[in-house]
N, C-alpha and C positions, 0 to 999 in steps of 0.2 A: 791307661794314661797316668803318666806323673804327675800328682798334686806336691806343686814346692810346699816347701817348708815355711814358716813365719818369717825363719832367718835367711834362709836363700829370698824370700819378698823382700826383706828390711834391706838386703843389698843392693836389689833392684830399684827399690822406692827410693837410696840413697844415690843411685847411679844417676836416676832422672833429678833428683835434687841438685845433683852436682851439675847439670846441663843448666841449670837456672844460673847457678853463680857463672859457669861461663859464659853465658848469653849475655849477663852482665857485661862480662870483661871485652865480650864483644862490641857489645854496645859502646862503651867509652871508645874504642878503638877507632869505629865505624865513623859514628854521626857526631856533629859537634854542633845541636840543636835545641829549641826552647821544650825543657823539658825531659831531655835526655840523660841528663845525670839523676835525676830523680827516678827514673825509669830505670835505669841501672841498678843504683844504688838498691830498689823494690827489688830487681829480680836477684841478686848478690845476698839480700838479709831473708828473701822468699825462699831460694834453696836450702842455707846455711839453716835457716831453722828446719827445716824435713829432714838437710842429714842428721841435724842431731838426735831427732826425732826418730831415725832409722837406725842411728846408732846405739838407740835408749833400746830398740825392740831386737834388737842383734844381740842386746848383753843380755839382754832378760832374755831368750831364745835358750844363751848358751848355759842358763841356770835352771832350764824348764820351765820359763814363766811365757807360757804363749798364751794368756788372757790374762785383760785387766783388772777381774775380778781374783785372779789371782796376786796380785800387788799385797793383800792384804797378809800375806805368809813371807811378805819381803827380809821381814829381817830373819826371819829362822832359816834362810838359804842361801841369805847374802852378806858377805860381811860385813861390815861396819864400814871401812873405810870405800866399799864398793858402794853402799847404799847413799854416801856422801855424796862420790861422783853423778851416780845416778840422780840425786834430789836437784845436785847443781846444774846439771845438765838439761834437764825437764824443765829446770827455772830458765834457763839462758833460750833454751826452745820458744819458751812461750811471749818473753820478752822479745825475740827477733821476730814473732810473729804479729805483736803488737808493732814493734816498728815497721816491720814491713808493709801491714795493709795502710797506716798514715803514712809513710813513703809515698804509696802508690796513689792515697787521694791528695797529696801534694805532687805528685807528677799531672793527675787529669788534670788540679786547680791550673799549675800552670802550664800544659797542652792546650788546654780551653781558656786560658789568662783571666780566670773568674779569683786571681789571687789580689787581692787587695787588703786595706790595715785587717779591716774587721774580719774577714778571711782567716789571715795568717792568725789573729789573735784565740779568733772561733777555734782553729786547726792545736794550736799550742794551748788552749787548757783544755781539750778534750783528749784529744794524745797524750798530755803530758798528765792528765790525772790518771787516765786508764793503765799508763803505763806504773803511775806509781803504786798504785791498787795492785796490778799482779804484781811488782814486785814483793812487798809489803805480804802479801798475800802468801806468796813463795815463802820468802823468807820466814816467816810467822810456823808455816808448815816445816819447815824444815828445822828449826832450832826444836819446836816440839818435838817431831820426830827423833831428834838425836838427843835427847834431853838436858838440854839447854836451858829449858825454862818449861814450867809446867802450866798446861791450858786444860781446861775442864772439855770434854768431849763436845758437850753441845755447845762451846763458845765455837769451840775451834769450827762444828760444823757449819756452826753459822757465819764466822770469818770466811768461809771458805765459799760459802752461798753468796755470802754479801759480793766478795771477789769477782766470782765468777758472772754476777747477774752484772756489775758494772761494765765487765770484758766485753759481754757478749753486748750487751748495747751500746758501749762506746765502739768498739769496733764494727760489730751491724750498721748504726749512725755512716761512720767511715764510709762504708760500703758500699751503704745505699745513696749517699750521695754522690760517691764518685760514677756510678751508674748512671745516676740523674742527670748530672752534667753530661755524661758521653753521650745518651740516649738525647740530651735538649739540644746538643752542639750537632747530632746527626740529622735532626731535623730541620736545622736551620743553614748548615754548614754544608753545602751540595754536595762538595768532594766527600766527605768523612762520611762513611756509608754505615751502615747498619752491622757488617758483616767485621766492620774495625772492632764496634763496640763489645760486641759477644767476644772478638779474640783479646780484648784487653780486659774484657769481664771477667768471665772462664776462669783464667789462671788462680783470681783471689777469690770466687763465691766459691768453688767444686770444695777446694781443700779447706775452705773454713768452714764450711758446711761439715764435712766430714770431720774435722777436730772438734767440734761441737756434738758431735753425734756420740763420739766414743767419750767427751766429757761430760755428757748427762746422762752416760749406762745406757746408749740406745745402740753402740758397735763397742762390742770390748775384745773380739776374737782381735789377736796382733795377726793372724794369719789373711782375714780379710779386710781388718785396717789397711793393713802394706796394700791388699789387693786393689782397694780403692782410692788409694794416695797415688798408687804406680798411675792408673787410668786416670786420676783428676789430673796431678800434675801432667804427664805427658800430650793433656788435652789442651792443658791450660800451657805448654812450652809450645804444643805447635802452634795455638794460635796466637801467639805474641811473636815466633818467626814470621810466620803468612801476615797479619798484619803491619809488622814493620817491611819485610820486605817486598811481596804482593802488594799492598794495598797502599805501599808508597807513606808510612803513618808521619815519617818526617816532614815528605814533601808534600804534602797536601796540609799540611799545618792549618787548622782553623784560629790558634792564637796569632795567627798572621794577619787575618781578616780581625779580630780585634783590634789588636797592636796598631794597624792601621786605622784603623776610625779611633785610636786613642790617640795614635801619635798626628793626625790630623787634625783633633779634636784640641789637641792643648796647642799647635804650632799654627792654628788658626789666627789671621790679625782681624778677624772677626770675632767679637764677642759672642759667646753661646751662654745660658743656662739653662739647666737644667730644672725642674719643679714637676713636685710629686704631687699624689692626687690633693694633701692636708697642703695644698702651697706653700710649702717649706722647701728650701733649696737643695737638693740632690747629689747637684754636681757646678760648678760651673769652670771654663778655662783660664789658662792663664792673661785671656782678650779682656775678658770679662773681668778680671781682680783687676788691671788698670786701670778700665773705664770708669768703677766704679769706687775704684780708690780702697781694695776690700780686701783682708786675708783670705785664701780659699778655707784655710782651717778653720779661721772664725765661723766664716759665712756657713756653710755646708752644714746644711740642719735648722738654721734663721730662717723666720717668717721670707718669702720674696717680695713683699713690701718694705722691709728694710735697706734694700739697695736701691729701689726707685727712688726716683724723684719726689716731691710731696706730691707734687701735680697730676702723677698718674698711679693709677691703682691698678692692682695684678686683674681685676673684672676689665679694666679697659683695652684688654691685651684678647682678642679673641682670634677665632681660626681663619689665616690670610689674611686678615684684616690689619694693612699697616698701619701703627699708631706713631706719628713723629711727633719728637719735643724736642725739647734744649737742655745740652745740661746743664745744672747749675752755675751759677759763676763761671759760665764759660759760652765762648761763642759756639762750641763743637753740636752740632744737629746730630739727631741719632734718630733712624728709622727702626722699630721694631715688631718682628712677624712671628704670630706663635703658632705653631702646628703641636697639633696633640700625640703622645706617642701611645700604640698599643700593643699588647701582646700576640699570641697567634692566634686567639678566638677573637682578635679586635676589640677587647677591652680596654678602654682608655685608662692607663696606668701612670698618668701622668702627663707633662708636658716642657718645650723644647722650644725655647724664646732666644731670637737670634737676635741680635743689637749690632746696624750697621751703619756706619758712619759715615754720612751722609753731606757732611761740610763739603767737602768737594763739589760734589752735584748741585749743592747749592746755590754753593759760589758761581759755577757756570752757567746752573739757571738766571741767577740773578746780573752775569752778564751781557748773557744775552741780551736779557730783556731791557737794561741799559741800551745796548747797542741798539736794538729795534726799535727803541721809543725816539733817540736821537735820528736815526736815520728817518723812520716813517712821521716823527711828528715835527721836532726842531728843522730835520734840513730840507722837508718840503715846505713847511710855513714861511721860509726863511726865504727859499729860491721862488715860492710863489710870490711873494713880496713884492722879493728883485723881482719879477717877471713885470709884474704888476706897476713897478716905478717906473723901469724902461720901457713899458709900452706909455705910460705919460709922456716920460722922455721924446720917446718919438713923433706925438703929436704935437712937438714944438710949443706945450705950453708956457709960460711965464715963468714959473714957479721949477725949472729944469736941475739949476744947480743944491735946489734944494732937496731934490730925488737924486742927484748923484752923491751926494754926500749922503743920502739911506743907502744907497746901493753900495758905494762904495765901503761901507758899516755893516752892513748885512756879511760881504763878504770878507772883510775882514774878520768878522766873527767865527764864518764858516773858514775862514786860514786858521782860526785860533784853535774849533775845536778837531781839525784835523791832525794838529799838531798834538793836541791832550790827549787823543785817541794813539798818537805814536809813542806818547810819554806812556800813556797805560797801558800798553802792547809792554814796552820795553819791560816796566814794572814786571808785571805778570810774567813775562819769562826769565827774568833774573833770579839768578840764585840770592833770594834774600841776605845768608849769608855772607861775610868778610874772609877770608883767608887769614889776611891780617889784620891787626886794631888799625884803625884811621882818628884822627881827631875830628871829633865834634864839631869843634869853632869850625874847619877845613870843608867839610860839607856844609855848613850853615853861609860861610862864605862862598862857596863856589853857586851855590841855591839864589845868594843875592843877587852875584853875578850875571847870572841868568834870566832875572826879573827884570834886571835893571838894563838888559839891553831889549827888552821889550818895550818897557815901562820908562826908559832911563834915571831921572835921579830919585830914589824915594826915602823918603827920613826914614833913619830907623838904627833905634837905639839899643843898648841892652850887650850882654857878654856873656860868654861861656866860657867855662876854667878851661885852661890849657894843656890840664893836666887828663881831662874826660876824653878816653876813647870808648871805641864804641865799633865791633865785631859785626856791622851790618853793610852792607852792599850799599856805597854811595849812591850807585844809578837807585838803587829803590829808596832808602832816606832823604836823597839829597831833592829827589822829585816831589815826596809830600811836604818837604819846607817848602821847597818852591810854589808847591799851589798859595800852601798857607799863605804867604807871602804875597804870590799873586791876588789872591780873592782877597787878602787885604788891602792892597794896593789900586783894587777896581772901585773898591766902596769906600776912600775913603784919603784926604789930601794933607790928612795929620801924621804924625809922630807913629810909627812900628815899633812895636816894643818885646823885640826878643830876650827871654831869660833860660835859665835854666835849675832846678831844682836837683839840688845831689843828694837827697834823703829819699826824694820819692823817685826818683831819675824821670823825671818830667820837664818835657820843652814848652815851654807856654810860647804865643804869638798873640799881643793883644791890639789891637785899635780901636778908633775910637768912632766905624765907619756906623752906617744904617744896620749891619748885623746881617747875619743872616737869617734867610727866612724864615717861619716856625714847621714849615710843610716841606721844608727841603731836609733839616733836621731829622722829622718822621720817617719820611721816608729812608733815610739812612739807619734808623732805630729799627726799624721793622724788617731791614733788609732784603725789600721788593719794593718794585715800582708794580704800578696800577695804573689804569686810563684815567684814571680820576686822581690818582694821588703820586707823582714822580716829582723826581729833581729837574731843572733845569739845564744842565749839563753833567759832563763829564768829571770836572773838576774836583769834589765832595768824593765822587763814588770809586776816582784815583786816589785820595787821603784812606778812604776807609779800605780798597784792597790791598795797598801797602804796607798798612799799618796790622790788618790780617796776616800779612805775609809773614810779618817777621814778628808775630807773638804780642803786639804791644795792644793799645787800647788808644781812643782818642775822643772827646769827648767837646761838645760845642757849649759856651754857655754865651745867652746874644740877650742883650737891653737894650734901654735908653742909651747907654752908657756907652755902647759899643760891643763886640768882639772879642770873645777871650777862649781860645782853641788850646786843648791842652791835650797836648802828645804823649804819654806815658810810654816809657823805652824799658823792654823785658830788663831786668836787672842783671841778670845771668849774660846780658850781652853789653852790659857796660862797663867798662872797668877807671881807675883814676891813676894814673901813674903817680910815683912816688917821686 
């Protein structure tokens, strides 16, 4: 049986090297995927260093150097100008092999989308030192060697020690994380099987193992080097064919199944954060920097008591247990649920605080309950009344036209709050917004108009510039003057005094009636009604969802004195012509 030669190996081991760089060129051709060019690029700079590698053991072959303990008889065989190419070459080798293995833990980073700042930063000074260390390392060797400059023996060994103890642990680091990741995304990632991670393993532990072996004198034959490069490499090319193509590595993408719960995670108009075990913030979305008025750059690593409320403390947030508040200066409700997250032994490693916005729900709770108090309390008291005057009525007693006149009052009431109920419908489904600006004075007018065919003539004084428009939907503005107006008008047979303020863009309505209640007030503060604690109609709780609707504020202040309701108009939606 024929035993090849070193140099018939070195050819071989260069032929499989060369299958690496077109696997590459394949690649780019092929797929156009998260990860793909990095995978490329790895298997292009993965061959290119073995052929050069093959071609350092082909020259030395063709000068009788078939072992690396023979290196050391280099220059009395080699000449000068050969032993330059060779020194360059060995350097460029070793350099494509450092880029190559970070190459390829910058493909798993982003195949597994574990690339983030601190990632990419971590990956660029461990790469970019180790890389500078061999070069440095090389070079240093090599100018000695040609004598360039002269290094005492024990420096240079120990430059050389120093070098190689950085290589082999910066690149091992590489290595073994890029494993780690494959090996944590198999067990988590259904599709991505076990049999991917070996065929993307393979290709970088065999043959760095093996450069390692012959760079600490434990393989220096070149004839069973090539032997063991031919066999790693070609183990490690077919298993990066069979898993890209076999095992589908593109289309089973597990940075897909990330990518989605990230790109879910920020396009969320739910607030998430995140919070580690030392309750400092992790992560949170872009829901969450709104709500809470926060840079994520800031935030990210602050206490998560910084963004709460004063009101609530990150202890008050436990597992399913919703905690609602308010937020600050502002009418918006916010419900919040924490579930704790764990790892795959169910180690709690943190925690996962959802902030949901809850003013809606509110709103319609607190409609409702509006509506069911009117209904079950006002218009049965009201009709039992009536019921109760016409059965006097009917026993023909004395006193008859003075129960028509309740009756007829009862139900003139129950006309009035059917009609408030069709003015709050109306509210409620209008686009609070204008298309175009309206004049102020024009809705404040048409508002009177309205009263006054109720009510017919009532004093009322006061002006608004001609120049203030105002980008809010008549039907919803024009209907809380009008209550204003009305409930002034019920309580009260003096002088109405409409103003308007253009500093604060506030509409006052004052009189000088009995005021309104102090519990009808509360109840609008509190916004809810209670069997024990409601308004009396409709009227208040139409000002207050109108005034919700379109951003503003409104606020009751009631004495001796009378009546003074002050409308506050979003500013952003008033403008003054010129």
């Amino acid at each position: 049986m024929t035993v090849l030669s070193s140099v018939q190996l070195a050819i071989l081991a260069g032929g499989v090297s060369l299958g690496y760089v077109a696997f590459g060129g394949y690649l780019f051709r092929r797929y156009d995927e998260i990860g793909l060019d990095s995978l490329a690029t790895f298997s292009i700079l993965w061959g290119s260093s073995f052929v050069a590698q093959s071609m350092l053991i082909y020259a030395f072959g063709t000068y009788g150097i078939t072992d690396g303990a023979q290196l050391i008889h280099l220059e009395s065989v080699v000449p000068t100008g050969v032993q330059a190419m060779f020194v360059s070459m060995d350097l460029l080798s070793e350099l494509l092999v450092v880029s190559g293995i970070f190459m390829w833990l910058w493909f798993v980073l982003r195949y597994t989308q574990r690339i983030g700042r601190r990632e990419k930063l971590t990956l660029t000074t461990i790469g970019g030192a180790t890389f500078t260390v061999v070069m440095i390392n090389g070079l240093v060797g090599a100018t000695d060697t040609f004598g360039l400059i002269s290094i005492h023996s024990t420096v240079r060994s120990s430059l050389h020690q120093f070098g190689a103890v950085i290589e082999v642990l910066g690149t091992g680091a590489a290595i073994g994380v890029g494993v780690g990741l494959l090996y944590t995304t198999a067990t988590n990632h259904r599709p991505f099987r076990m049999a991917a991670v070996v065929g993307l393993s393979v290709p970088v532990v065999f043959p760095w193992l093996i450069g390692y072996l012959y760079q600490f004198g434990l393989l220096t034959d070149f004839q069973l080097l090539s032997g063991f490069r031919i066999v790693g490499l070609s183990v490690g090319l077919a298993g990066l064919w069979v898993t890209t193509t076999k095992y589908d590595l593109f289309d089973q993408l597990p940075a897909s199944r990330t990518v989605g719960r990230q790109t879910a995670f920020d396009a969320s108009d739910t607030a998430i954060v995140v919070v580690n075990r030392k309750n400092s913030i992790s992560d949170l979305n872009p829901a969450a920097s709104e709500l809470f008025s926060v840079s994520t750059l800031e935030t990210i690593g602050a206490p998560f008591d910084t963004i709460l409320p004063d009101r609530i403390a990150p202890s008050d947030l436990r597992e399913s247990e919703p905690v609602v508040f308010r937020m600050p200066n502002s009418e918006t409700i916010i419900e919040a649920v924490m579930t704790t997250a764990t790892d795959n032994s169910d180690t709690p490693i943190g925690r996962t605080v959802v902030f949901t916005d809850i003013t809606a729900e509110r709103r319609r709770q607190q409609r409702i309950q509006v509506l069911n108090r009117i209904l079950r309390h006002n218009l049965r008291n009201d009709l039992n009344a009536a019921k109760g005057y016409v059965g006097v009525m009917a026993d023909g007693g004395t006193e008859s036209d003075i129960y028509q006149q309740k009756v007829e009052s009862i139900l003139d009431d129950l006309v009035t709050i059917g009609k408030k109920a069709q003015r709050a419908e109306n509210v409620l489904e209008a686009d609070p917004l204008a298309e175009t600006p309206i004049q102020l004075g024009e809705i404040i007018t048409d508002a009177l108009e309205a009263v006054r065919a109720d009510y017919g003539a009532i004093p009322v004084s006061g002006s608004v510039p001609a120049a203030v428009v105002v980008r809010i939907n008549p039907t919803v503005l024009g209907s809380i003057i009008q209550e204003l107006v009305e409930n002034a008008a019920r309580h009260t047979d003096s002088e109405i005094t409409i103003s308007y303020d253009e500093a604060t863009t506030t509409l006052s309505v004052v009189d000088e009636g009995s005021g309104i209640p102090g519990h009808e007030i509360t109840v609008l503060d509190n916004a809810q009604e209670t069997d024990l604690e409601h308004g009396s109609g409709l009227g208040l709780w139409l000002v207050k969802w109108g005034t919700d609707s379109i951003g503003g504020s409104v606020t009751f202040d009631t004495d001796e004195t009378g009546t003074r309701v002050r409308l506050t108009l979003p500013a952003d939606l008033v403008e003054e012509l010129e």
